[in-house]
Rosetta silent file (secondary structure, phi, psi, omega in degrees, C-alpha in Angstrom):
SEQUENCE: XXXXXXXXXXXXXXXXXXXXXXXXXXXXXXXXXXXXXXXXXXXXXXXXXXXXXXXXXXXXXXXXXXXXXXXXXXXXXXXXXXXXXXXXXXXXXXXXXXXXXXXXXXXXXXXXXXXXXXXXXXXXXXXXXXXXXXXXXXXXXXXXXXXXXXXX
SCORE:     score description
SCORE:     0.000 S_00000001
   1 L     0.000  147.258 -173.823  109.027   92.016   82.838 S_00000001
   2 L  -112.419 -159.740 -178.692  110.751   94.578   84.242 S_00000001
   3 H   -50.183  -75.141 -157.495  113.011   95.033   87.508 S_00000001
   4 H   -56.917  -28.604  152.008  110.345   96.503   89.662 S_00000001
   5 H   -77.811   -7.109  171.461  107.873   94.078   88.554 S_00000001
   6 H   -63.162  -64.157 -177.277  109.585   91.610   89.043 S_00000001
   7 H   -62.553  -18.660  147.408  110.896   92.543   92.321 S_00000001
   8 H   -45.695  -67.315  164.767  106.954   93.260   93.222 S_00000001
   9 H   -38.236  -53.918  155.060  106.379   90.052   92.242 S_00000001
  10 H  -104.019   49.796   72.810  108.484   88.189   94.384 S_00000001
  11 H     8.133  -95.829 -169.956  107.584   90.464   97.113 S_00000001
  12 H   -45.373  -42.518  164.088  104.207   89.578   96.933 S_00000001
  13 H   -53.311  -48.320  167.136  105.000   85.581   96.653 S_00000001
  14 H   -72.114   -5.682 -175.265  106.874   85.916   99.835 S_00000001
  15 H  -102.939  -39.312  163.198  104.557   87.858  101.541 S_00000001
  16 H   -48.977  -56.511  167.486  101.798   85.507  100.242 S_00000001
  17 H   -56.673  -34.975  179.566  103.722   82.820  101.931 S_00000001
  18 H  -108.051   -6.850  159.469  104.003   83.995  105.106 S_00000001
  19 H   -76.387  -26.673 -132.472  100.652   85.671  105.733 S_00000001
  20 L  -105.009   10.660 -150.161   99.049   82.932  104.060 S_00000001
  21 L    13.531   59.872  158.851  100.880   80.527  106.643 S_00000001
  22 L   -71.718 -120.611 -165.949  102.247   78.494  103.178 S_00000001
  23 L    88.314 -177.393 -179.773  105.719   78.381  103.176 S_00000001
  24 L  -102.934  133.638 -158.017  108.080   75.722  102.973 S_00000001
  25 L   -46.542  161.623  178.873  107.354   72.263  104.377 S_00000001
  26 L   -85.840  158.000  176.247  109.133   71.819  108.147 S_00000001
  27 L  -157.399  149.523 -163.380  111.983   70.215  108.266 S_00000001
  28 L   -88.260  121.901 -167.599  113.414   69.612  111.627 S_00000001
  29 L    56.661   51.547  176.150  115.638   72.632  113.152 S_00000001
  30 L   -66.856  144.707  156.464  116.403   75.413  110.321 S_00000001
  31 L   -29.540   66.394 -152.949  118.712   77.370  110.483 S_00000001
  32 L   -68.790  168.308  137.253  117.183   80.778  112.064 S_00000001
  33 L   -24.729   81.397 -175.969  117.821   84.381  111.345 S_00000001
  34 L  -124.190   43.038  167.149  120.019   85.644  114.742 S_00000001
  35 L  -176.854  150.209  169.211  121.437   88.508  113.516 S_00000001
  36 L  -139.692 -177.703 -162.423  121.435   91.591  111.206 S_00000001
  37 L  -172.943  121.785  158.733  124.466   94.324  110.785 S_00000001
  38 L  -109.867  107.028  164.003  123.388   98.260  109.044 S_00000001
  39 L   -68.668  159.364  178.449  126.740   99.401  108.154 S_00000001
  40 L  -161.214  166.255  175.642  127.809  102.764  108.181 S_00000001
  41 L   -90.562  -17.789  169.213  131.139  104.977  108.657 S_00000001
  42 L  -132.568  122.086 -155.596  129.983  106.774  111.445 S_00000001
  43 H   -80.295  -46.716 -171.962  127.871  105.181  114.131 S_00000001
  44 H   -70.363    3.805  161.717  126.150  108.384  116.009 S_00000001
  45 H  -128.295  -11.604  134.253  124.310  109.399  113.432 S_00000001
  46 H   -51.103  -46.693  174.032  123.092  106.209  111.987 S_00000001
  47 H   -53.157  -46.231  162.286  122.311  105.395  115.604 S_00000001
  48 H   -53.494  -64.149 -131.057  120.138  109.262  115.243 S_00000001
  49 H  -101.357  -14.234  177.017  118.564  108.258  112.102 S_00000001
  50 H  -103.446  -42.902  156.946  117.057  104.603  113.052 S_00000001
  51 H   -33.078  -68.854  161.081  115.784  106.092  116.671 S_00000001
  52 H   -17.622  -88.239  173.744  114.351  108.920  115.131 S_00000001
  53 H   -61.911  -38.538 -147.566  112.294  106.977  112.371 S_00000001
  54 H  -135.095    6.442 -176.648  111.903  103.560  113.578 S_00000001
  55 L    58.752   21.010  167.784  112.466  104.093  117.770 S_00000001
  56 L   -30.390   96.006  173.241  115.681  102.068  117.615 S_00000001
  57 L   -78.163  125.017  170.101  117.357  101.991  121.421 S_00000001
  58 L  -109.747  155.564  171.386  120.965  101.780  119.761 S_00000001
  59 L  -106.074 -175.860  176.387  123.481  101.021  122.810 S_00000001
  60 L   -51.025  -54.445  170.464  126.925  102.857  122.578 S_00000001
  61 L   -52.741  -48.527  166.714  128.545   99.826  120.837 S_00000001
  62 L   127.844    6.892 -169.064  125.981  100.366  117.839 S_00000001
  63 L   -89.106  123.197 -148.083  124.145   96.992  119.278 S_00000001
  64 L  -140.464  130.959  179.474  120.219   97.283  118.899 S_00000001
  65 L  -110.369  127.987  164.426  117.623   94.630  119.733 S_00000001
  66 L  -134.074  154.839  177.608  114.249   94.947  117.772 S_00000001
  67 L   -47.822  163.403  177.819  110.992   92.932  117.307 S_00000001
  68 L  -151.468  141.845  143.689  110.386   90.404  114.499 S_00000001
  69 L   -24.563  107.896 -164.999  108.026   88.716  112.779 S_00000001
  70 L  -124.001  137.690  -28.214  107.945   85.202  113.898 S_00000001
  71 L   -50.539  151.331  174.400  108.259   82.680  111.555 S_00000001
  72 L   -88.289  166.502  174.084  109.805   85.887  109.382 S_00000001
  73 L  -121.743  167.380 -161.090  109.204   84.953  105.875 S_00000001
  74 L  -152.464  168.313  173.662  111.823   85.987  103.325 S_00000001
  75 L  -135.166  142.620  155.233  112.759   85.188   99.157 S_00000001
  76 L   -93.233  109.241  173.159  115.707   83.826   97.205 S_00000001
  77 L  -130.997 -162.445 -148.863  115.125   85.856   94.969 S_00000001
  78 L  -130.117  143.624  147.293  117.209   85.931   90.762 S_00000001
  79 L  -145.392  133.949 -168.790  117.517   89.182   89.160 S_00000001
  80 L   -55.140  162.051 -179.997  119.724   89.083   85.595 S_00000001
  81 H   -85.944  -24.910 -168.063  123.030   90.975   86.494 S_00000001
  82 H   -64.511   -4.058  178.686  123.010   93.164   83.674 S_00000001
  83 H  -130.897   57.629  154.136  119.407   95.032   85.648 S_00000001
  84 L   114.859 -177.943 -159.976  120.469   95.975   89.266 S_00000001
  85 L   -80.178  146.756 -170.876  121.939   94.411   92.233 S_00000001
  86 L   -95.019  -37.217  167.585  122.748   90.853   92.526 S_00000001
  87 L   -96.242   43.390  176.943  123.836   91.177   96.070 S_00000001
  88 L   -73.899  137.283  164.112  121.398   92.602   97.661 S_00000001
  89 L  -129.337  138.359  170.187  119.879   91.881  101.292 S_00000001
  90 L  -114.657  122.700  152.242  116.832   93.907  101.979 S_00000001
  91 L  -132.149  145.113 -147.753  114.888   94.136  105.321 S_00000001
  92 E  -100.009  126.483 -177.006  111.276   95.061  105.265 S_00000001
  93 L  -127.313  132.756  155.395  110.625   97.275  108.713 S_00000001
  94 L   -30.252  141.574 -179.459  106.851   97.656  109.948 S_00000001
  95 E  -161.015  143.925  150.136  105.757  101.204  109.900 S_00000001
  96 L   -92.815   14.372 -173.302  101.342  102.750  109.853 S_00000001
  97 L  -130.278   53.415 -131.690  102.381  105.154  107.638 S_00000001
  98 H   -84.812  -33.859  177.202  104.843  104.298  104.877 S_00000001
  99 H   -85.675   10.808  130.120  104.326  107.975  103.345 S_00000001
 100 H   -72.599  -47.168 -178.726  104.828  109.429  106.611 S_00000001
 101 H   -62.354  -20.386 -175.679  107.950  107.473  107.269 S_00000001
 102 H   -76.877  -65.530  171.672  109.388  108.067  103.587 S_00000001
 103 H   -33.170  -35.349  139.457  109.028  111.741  104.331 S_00000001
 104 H   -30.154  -54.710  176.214  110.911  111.331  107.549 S_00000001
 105 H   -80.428  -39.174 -151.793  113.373  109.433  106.303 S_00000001
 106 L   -93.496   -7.100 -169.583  113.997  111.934  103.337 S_00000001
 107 L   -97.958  -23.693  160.201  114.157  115.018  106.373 S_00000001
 108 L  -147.047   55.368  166.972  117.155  113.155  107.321 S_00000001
 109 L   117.794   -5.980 -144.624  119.301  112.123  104.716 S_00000001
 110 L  -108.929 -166.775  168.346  117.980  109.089  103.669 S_00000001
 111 E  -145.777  172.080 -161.027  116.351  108.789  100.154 S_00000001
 112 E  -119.036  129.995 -160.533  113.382  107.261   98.607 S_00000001
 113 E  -101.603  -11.628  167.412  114.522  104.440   96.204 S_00000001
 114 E   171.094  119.317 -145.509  110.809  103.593   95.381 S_00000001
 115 E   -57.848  179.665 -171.825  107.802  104.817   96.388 S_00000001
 116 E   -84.423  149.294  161.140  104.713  103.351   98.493 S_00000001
 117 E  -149.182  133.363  178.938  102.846  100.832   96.572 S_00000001
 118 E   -79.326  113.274 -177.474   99.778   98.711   96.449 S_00000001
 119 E  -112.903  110.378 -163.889  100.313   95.427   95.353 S_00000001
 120 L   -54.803  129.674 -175.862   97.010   94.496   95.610 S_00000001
 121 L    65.414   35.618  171.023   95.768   91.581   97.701 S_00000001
 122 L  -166.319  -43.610  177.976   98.821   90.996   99.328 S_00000001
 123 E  -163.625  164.246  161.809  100.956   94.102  100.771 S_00000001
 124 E  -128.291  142.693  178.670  101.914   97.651  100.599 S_00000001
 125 E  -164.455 -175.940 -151.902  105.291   98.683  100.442 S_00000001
 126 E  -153.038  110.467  163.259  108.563  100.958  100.068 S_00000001
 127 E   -56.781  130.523  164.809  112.230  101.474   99.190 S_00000001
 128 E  -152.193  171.224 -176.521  114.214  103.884  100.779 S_00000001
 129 E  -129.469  103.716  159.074  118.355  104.019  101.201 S_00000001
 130 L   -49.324 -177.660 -168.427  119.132  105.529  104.439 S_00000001
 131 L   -46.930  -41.885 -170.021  122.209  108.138  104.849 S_00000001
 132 L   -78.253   23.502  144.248  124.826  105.767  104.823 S_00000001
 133 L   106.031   -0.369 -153.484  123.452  104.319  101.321 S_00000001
 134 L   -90.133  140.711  168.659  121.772  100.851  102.891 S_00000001
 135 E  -104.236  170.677 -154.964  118.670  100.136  101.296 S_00000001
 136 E  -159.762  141.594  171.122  115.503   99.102  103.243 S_00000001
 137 E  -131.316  158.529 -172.972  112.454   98.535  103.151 S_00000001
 138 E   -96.119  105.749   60.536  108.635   99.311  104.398 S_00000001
 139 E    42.845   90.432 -172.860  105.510   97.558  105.333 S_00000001
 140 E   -77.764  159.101  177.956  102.819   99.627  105.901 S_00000001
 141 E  -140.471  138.221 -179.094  100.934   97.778  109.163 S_00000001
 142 L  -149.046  141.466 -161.011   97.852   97.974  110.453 S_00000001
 143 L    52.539   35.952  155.073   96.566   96.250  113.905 S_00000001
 144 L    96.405   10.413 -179.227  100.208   94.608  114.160 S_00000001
 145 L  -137.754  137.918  170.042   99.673   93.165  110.694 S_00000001
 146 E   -16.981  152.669  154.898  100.885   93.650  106.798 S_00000001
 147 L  -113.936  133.186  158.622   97.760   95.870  105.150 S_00000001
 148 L  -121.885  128.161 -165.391   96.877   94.171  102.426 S_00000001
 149 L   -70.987  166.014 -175.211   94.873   96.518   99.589 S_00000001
 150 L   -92.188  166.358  177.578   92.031   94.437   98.554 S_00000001
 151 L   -81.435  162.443 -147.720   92.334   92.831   95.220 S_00000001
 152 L  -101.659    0.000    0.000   91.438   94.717   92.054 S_00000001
């Protein structure tokens, strides 16, 4: 199997899980999500490039509140070290276009680390590494929800 199927693959499991409202049994009070950090060496034009694309209100300080998916659903997910990064964090940002936003993204600095794709009967989605090198990822959405292509 290779990386990108793989990493499709558990994509699609997690994404299964949390449209699918699976998931992992409750257990009383986990441990949420309250924070993310995009690093970068210079703040005012990261702060340009996530307004721009994604309508970010950045504050001076570089501090940005945005919607979420509630529960979000997420992967652990294994990849041998010898085929790509082991310490990777990815977050998946909503978009109704993903090949307008890749195009977007690519008009101002960023790059496209893998292209939109249909993983059929579960999501569509997209790599890209904004200026400062962080990669990210897309979700095309449609009516406030994952499009999922139908299965083939």
């Amino acid at each position: 199997m290779t990386k990108i199927s793989r990493w499709c693959a558990g994509l699609a499991a997690a994404m299964a899980l949390g449209l699918c409202g699976g998931g992992l049994a409750a257990r009383a009070a986990p441990a949420p999500i309250v924070f993310f950090d995009i690093a970068a060496p210079e703040l005012a034009s990261q702060a340009r490039f996530y307004k721009d694309i994604f309508d970010w209100q950045v504050g001076p300080d570089g501090r940005v509140d945005v919607p979420a998916a509630s529960p979000l659903p997420g992967l652990l997910r294994v990849e041998p070290s010898n085929q790509g990064p082991v310490t990777e964090r990815v977050i998946y940002l909503g978009v109704p276009d993903i090949n307008k936003t890749l195009a977007e993204i690519t008009a101002r600095g960023g790059a496209v680390v893998f292209p939109r794709t249909e993983v059929p009967g579960v999501v569509v989605v997209a790599l890209f590494a904004d200026p400062a090198g962080n990669r990210m990822g897309l979700v095309e959405m449609d009516g406030g929800r994952p499009r999922i292509p139908k299965a083939r």
